[in-house]
TORBA-921990 format. One record per atom (N, C-alpha, C): x, y, z; residue in one letter. Coordinates in steps of 0.02 Angstrom, whole numbers, padded with zeros to 5 digits, always signed. Layout:
REM residues N
XYZA;...
//
This chain:
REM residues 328
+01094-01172+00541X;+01042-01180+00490X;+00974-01197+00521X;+00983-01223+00578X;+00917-01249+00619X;+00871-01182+00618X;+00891-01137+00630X;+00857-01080+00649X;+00793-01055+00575X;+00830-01071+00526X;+00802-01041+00475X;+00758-01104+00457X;+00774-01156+00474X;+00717-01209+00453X;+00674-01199+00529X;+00662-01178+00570X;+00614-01175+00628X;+00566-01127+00588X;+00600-01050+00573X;+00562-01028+00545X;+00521-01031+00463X;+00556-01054+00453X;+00531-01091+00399X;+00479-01107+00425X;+00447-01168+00448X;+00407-01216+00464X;+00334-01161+00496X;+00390-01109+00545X;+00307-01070+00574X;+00288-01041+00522X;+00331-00998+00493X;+00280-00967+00407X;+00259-01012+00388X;+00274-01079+00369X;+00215-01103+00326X;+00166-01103+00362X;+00148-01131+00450X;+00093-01120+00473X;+00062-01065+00476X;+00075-01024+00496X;+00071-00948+00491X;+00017-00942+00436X;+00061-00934+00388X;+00025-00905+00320X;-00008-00957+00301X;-00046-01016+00317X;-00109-01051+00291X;-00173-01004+00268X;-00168-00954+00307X;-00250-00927+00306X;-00209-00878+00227X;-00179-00865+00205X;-00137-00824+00139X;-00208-00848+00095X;-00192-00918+00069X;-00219-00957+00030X;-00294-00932+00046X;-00336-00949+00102X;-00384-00950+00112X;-00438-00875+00108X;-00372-00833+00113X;-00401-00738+00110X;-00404-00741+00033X;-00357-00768-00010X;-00342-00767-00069X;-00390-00801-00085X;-00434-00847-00089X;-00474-00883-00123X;-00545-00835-00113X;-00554-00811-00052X;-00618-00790-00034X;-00638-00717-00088X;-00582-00682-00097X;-00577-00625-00128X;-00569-00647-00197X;-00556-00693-00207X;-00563-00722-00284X;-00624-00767-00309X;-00675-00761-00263X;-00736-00784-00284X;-00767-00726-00300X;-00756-00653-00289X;-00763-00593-00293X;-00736-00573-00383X;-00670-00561-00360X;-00608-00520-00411X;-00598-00573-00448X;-00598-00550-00514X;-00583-00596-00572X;-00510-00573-00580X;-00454-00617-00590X;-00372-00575-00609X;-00356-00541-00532X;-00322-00486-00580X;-00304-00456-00524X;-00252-00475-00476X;-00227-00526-00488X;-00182-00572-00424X;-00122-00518-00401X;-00111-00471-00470X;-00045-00432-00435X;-00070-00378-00361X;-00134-00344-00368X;-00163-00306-00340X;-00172-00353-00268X;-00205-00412-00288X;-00204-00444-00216X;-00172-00447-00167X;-00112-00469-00214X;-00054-00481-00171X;-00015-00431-00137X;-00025-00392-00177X;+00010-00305-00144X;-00018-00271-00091X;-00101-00284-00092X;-00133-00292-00041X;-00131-00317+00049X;-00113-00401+00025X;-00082-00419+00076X;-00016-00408+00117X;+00041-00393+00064X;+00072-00388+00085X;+00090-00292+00127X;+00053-00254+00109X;+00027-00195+00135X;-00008-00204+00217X;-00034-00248+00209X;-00089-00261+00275X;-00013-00333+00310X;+00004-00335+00273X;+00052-00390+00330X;+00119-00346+00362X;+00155-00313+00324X;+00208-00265+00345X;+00200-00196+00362X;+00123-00211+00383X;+00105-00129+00404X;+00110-00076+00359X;+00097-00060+00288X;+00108-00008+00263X;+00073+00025+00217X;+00046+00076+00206X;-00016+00103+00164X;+00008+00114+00102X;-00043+00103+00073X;-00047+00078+00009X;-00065+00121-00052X;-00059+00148-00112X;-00075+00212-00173X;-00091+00167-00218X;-00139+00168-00243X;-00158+00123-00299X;-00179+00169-00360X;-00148+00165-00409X;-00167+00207-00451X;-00196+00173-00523X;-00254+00192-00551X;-00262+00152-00623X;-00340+00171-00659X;-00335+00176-00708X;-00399+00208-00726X;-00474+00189-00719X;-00518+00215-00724X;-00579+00200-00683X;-00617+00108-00721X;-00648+00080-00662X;-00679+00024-00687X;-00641-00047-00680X;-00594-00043-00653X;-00526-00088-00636X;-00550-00131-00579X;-00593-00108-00523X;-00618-00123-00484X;-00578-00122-00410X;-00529-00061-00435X;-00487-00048-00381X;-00517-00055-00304X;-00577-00014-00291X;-00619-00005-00231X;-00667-00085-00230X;-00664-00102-00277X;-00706-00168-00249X;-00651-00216-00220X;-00579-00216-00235X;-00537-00255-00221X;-00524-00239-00126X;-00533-00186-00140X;-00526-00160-00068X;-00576-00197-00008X;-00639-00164-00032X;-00711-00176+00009X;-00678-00248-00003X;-00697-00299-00052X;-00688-00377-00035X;-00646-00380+00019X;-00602-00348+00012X;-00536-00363+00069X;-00556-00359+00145X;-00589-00306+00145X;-00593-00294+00216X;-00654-00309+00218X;-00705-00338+00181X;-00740-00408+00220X;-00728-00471+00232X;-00661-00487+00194X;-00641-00571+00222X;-00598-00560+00279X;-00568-00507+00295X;-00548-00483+00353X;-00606-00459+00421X;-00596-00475+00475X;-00637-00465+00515X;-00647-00386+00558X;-00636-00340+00528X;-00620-00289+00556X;-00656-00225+00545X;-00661-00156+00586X;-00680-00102+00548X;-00644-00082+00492X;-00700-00043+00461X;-00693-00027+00380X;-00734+00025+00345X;-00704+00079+00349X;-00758+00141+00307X;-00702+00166+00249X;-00749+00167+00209X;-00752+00193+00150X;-00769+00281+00142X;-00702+00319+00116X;-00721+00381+00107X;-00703+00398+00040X;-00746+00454+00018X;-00747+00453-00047X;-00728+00528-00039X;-00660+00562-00079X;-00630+00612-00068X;-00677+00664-00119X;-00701+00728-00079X;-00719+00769-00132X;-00677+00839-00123X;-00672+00888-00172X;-00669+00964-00167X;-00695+00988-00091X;-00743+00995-00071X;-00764+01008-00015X;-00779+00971+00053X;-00729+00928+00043X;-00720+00891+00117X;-00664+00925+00160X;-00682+00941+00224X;-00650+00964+00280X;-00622+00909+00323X;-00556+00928+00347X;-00537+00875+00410X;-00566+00840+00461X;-00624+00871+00469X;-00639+00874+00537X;-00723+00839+00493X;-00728+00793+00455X;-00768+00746+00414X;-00734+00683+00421X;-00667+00700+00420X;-00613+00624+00422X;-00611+00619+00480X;-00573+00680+00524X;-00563+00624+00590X;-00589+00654+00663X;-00656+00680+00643X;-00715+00714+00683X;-00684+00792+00731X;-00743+00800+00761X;-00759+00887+00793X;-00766+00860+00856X;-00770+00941+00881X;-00793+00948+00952X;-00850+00973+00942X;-00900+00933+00984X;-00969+00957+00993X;-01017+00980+01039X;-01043+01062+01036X;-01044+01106+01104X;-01115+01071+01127X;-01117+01052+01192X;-01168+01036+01234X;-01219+01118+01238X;-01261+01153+01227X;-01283+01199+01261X;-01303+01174+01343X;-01342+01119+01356X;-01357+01110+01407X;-01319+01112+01469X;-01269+01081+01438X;-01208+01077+01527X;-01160+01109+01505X;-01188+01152+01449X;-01110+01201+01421X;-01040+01162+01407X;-01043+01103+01418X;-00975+01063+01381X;-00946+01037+01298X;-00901+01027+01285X;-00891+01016+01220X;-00872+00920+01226X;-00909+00881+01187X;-00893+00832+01183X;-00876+00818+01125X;-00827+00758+01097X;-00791+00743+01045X;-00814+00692+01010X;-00834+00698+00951X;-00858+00644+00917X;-00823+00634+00863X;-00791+00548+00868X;-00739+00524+00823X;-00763+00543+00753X;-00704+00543+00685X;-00732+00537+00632X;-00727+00485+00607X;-00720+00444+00546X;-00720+00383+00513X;-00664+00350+00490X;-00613+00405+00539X;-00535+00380+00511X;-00531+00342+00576X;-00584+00318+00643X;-00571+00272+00676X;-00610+00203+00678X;-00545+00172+00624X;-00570+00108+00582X;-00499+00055+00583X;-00504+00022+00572X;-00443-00026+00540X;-00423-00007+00484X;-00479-00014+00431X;-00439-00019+00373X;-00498+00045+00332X;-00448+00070+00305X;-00468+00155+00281X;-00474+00146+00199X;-00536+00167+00166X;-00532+00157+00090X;-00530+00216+00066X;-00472+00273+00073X;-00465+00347+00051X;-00489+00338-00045X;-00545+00348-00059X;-00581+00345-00146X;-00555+00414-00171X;-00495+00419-00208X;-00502+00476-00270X;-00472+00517-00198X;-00412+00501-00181X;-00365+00551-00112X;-00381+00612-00167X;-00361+00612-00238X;-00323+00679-00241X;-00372+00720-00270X;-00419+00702-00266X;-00499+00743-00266X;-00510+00800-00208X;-00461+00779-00140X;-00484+00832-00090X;-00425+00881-00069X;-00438+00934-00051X;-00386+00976-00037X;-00333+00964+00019X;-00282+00984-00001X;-00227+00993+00050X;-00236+00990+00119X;-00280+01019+00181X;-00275+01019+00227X;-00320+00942+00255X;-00348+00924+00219X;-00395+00855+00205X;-00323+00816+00197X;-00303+00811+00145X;-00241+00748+00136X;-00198+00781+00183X;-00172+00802+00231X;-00109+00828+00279X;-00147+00775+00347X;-00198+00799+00337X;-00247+00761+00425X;-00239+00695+00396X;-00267+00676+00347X;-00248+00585+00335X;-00179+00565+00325X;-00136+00606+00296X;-00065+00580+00312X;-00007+00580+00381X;-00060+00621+00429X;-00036+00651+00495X;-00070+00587+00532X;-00126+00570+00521X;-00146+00501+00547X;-00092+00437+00531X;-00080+00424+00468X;-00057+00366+00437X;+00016+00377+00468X;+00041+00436+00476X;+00121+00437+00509X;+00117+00418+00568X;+00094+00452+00599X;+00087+00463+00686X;+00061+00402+00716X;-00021+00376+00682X;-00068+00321+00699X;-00115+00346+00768X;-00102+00417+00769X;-00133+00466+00814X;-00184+00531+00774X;-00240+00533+00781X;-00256+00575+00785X;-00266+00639+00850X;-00269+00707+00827X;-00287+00769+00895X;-00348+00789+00863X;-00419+00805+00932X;-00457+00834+00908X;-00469+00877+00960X;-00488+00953+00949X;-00481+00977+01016X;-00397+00982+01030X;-00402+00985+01116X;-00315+00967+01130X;-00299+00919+01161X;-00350+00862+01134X;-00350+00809+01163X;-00313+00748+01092X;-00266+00706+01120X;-00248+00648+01032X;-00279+00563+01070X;-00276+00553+01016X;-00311+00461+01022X;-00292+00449+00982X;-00251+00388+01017X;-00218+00327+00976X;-00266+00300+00915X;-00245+00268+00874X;-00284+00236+00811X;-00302+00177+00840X;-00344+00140+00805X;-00338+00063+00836X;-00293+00011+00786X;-00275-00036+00826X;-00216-00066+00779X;-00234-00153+00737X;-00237-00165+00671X;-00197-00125+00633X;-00246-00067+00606X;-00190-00036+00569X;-00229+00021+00561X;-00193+00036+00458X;-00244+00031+00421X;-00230+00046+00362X;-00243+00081+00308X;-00206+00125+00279X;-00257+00165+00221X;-00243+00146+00150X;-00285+00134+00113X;-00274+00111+00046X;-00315+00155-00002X;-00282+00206-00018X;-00296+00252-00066X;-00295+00250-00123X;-00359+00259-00169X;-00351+00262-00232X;-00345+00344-00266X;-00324+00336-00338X;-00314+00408-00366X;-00312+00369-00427X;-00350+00417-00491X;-00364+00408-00561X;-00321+00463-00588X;-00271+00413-00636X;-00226+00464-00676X;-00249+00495-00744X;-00301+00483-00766X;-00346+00531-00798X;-00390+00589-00772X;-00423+00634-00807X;-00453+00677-00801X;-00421+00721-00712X;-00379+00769-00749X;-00357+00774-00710X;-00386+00858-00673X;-00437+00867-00697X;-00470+00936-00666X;-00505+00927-00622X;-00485+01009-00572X;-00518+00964-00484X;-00492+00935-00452X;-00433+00914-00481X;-00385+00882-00416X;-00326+00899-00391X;-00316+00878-00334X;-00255+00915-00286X;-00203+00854-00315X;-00122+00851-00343X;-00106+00810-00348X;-00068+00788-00268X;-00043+00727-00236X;-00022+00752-00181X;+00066+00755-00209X;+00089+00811-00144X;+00152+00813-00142X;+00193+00753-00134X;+00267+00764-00168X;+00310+00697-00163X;+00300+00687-00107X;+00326+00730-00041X;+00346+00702+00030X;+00268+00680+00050X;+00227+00705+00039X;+00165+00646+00066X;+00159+00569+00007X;+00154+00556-00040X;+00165+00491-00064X;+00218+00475-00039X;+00256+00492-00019X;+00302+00449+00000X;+00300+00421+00081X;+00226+00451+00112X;+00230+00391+00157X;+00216+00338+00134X;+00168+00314+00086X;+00138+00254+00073X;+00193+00218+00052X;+00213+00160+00065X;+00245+00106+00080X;+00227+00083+00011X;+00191+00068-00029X;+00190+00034-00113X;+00130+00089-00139X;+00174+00101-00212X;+00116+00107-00247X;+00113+00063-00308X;+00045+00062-00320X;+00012+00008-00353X;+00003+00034-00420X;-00003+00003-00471X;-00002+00024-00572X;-00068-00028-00580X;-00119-00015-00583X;-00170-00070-00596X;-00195-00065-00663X;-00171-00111-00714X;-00187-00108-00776X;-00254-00150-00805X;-00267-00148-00872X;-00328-00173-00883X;-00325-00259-00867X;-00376-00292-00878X;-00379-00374-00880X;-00351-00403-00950X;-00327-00455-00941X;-00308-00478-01014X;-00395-00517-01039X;-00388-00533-01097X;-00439-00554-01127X;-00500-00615-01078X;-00444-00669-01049X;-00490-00716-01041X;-00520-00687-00977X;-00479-00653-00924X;-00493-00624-00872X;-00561-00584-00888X;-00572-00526-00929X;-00610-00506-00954X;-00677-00542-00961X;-00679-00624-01013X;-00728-00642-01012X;-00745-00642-00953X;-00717-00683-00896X;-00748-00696-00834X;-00795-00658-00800X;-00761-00596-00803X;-00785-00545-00762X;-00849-00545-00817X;-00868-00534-00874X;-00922-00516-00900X;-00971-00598-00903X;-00937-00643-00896X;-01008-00713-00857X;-01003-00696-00805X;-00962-00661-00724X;-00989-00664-00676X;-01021-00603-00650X;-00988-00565-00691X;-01044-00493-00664X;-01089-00456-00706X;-01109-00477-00770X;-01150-00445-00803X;-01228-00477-00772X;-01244-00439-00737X;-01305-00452-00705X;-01334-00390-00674X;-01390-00382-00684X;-01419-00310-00657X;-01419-00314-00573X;-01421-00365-00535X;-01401-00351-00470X;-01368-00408-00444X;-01308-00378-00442X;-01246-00433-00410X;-01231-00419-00355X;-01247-00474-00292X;-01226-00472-00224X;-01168-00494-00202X;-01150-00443-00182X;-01077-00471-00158X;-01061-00510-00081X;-01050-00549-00066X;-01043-00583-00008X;-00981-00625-00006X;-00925-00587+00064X;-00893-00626+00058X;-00885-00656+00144X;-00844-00721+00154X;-00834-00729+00225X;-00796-00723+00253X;-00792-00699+00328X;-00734-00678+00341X;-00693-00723+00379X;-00618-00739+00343X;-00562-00796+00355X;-00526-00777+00428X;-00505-00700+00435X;-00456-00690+00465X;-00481-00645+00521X;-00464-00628+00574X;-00472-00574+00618X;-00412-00516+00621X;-00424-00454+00664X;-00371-00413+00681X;-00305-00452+00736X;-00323-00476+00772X;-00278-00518+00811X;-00230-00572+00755X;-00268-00614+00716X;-00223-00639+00675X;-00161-00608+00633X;-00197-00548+00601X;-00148-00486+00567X;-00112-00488+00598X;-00081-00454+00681X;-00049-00427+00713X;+00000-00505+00736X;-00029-00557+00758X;+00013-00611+00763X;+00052-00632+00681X;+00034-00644+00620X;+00064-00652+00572X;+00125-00575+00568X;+00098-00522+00568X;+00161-00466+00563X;+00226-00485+00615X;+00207-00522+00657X;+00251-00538+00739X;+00312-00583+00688X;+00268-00644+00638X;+00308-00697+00604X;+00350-00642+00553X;+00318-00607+00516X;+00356-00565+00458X;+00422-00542+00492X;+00424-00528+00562X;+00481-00492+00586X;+00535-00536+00580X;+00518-00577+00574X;+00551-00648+00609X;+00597-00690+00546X;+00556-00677+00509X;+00572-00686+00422X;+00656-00672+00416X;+00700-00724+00397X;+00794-00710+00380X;+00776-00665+00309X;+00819-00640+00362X;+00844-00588+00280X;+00938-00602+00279X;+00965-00622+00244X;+01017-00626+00235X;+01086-00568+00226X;+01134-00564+00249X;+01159-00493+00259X;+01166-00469+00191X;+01191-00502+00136X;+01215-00503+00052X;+01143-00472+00039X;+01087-00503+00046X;+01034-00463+00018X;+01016-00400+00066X;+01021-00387+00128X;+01024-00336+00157X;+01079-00260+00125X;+01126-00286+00088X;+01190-00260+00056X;+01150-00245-00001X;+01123-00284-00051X;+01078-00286-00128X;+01048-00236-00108X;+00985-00239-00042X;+00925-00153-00056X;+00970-00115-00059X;+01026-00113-00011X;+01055-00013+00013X;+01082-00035-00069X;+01127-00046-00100X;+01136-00028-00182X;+01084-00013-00229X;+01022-00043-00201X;+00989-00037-00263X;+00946+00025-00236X;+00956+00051-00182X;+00920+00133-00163X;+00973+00173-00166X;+01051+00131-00175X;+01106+00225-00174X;+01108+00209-00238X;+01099+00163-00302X;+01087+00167-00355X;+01039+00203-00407X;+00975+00235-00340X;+00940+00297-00357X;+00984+00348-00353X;+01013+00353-00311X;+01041+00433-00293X;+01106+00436-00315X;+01151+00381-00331X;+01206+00400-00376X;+01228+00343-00421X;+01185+00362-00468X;+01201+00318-00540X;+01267+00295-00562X;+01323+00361-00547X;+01356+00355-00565X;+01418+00294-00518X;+01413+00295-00465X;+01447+00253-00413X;+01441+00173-00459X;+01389+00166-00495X;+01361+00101-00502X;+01373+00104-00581X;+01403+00137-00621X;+01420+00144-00683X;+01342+00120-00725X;+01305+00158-00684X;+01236+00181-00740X;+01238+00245-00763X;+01233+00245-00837X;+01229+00306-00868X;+01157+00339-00884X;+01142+00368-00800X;+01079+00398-00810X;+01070+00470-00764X;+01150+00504-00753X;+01150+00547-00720X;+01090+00610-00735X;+01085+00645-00776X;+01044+00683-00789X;+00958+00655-00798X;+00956+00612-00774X;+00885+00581-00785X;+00858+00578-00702X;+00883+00580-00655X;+00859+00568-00597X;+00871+00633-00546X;+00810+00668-00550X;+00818+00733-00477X;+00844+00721-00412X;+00801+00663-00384X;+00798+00652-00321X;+00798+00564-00323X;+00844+00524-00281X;+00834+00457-00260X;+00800+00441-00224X;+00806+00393-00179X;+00731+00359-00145X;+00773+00363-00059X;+00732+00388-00031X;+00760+00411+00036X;+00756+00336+00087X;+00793+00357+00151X;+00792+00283+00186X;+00746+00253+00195X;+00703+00282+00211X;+00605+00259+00214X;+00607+00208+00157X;+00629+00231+00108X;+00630+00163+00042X;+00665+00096+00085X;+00719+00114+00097X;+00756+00054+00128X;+00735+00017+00170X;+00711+00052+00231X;+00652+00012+00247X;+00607-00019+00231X;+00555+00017+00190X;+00509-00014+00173X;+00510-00081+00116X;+00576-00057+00084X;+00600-00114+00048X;+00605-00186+00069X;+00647-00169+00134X;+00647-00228+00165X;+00586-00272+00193X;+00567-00226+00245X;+00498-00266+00267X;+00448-00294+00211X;+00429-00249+00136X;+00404-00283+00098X;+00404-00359+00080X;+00490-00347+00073X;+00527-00421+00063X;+00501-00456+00075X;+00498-00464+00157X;+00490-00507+00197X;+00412-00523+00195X;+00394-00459+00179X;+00299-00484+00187X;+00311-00529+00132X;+00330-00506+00077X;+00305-00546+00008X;+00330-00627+00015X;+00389-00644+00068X;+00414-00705+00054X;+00364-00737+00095X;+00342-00699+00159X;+00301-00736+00195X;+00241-00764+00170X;+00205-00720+00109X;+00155-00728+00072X;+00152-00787+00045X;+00208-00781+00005X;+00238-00873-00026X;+00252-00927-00002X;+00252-00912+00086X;+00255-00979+00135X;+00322-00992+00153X;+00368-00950+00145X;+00432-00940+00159X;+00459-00908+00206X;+00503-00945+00251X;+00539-00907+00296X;+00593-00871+00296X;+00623-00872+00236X;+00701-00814+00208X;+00666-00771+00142X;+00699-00728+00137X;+00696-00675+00098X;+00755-00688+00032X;+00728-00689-00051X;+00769-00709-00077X;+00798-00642-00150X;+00824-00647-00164X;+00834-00598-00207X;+00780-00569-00254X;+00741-00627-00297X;+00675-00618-00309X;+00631-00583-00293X;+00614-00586-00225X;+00566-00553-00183X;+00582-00489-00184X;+00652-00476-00181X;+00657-00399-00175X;+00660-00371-00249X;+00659-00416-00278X;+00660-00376-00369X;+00574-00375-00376X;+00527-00438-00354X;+00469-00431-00368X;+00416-00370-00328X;+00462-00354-00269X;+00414-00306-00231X;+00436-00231-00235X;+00518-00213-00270X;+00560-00175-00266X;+00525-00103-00324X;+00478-00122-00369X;+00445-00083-00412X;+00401-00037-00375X;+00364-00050-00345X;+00295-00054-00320X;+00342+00008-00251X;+00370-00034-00229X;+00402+00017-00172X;+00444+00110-00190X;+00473+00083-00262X;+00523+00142-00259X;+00506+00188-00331X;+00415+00168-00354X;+00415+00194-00422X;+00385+00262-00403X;+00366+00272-00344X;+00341+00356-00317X;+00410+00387-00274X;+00456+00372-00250X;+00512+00402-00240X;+00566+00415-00264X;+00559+00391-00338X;+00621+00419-00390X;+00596+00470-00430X;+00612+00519-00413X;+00602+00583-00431X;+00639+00613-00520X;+00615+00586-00576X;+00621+00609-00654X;+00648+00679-00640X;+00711+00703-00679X;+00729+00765-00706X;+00676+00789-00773X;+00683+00830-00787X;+00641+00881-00842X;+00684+00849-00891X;+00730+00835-00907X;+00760+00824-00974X;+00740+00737-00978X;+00720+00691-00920X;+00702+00642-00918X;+00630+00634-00943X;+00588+00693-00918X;+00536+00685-00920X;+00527+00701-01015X;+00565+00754-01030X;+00558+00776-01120X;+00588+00706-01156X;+00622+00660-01133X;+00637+00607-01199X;+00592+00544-01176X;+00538+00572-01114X;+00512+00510-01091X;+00501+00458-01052X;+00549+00464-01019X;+00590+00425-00989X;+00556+00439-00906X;+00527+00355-00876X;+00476+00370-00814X;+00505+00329-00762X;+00487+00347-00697X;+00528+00325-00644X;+00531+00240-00667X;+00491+00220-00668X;+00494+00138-00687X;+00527+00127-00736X;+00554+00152-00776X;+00606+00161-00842X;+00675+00138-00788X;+00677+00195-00769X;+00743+00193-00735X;+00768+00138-00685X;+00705+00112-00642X;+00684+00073-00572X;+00734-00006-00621X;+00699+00012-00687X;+00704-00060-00726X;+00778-00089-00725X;+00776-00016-00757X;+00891-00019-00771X;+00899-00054-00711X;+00905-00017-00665X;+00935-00017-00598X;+00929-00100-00582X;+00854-00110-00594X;+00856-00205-00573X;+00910-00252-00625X;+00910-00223-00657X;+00944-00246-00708X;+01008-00269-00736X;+01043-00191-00691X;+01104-00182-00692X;+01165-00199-00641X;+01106-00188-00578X;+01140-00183-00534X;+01154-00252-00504X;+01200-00278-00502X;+01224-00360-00466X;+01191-00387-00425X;+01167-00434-00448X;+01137-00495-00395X;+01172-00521-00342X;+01155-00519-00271X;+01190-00562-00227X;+01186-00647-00248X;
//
């Protein structure tokens, strides 16, 4: 038991600065705490991020705040119809003078990547940013360069107005490690935001708590994080509980195309662990994987057509499954 109270003790040190990223971005963001947190735990377990929710949410300001209380590079791209690859992650550029071609990076060499409205740009545009986010390599020329580390993309996409846009394919959302549902503010949240930002020019300033070196030492602690074998047993059921309902005596065979591939399982896990670490915890508890388990597996459960005609949406199903399926 010693072991799990050692670690114990370094997460709580560890994650002091949690609190302190969290406060800085909340002199900013009114609400929002679910977005925050999904945030962090994205930037702590290494994994890019889909945020989806209709315009004015302040999805992209949650971002920018972020990666100014963080100490790191940070560009912001705003996806259009006519953006080319080679805008994201730069060209070769012909010298006439000494007749050479030199290479000039594009803006995908950053830390932390704010992809605005991904599904605004075409296919060969989202393949180069998801070929980055897999690999953490870009090629330009026939030459590749490493990314610098960490390295993150947090993409937004508006599920309204949907003309003009490329939607992306399953197998590309499904690198991103969570996607995000960002709904409106409840009432009082609301006021806030309208005493702190109804002002014709609001400056935003935030300070920065954390560095890139810190990131990369806290992810070192996340590894480190107990996960218990019984809850190691809980994810793989609650991902072959996508793919065979029936093993698990859920009656939802005809409602589910496709389950959530091992990449879920993974990412399930490490989430875990980010999220417990978030909370100052050094084990991983059943909770954690029900509270982060949405967010992870609501873009890789793939709705049948007869699911989709009575209604019935991956988070419908995600729900059962938490539901049903036995607690360790």
């Amino acid at each position: 038991m010693s072991g799990i109270t050692a670690i114990n003790e370094k997460v709580k040190s560890e994650s002091a600065f949690v609190q302190g990223l969290t406060t800085q971005i909340g002199t900013v963001i009114v609400g929002q705490k679910y977005l925050i947190e999904r945030l962090l735990v994205g930037l702590l377990a290494n994994g890019h991020i889909l945020i989806e929710g209709v315009p004015g949410l302040a999805k992209t300001m949650s971002v920018k705040v972020l990666a100014q209380a963080i100490n790191t590079k940070f560009h912001r791209l705003q996806f259009t119809p006519d953006l080319l690859p080679a805008d994201l992650i730069g060209t070769l550029i012909y010298n006439p003078k000494d007749g050479v071609f030199t290479t000039k990076k594009g803006p995908i060499f950053a830390n932390i990547i704010l992809a605005d409205e991904i599904n605004r740009a075409p296919a060969k545009v989202q393949s180069a940013l998801l070929e980055a986010m897999q690999e953490r390599q870009v090629t330009i020329g026939d030459q590749t360069f490493k990314l610098d580390d960490p390295f993150l993309v947090l993409a937004t996409q508006n599920p309204i107005e949907q003309e003009g846009t490329y939607p992306l394919p399953e197998a590309q959302v499904d690198r991103f490690m969570l996607k995000l549902n960002v709904t409106y503010p409840n009432k009082e949240e609301e006021y806030h935001i309208l005493k702190s930002m109804a002002v014709t020019d609001k400056k935003i300033s935030v300070k920065s708590v954390i560095n890139a070196a810190d990131i990369i030492r806290a992810r070192n602690v996340v590894d480190e994080v107990y996960i218990d074998e019984k809850i190691e047993r809980y994810i793989i059921d609650i991902v072959f509980a996508t793919r065979d309902p029936k093993a698990y005596k859920l009656d939802m065979v005809n409602l589910i195309q496709y389950g959530a591939s091992p990449r879920a399982t993974i990412n399930l896990t490490i989430a875990a662990k980010a999220y417990a670490f978030i909370q100052g915890r050094g084990y991983v508890t059943p909770q954690d994987v029900k509270s982060i388990g949405m967010d992870v597996l609501r873009h890789r459960v793939i709705v049948s057509y007869e699911a989709e005609a009575e209604d019935i949406t991956s988070e419908n199903i995600i729900k059962r499954i938490f539901d049903e399926v036995p607690v360790p």
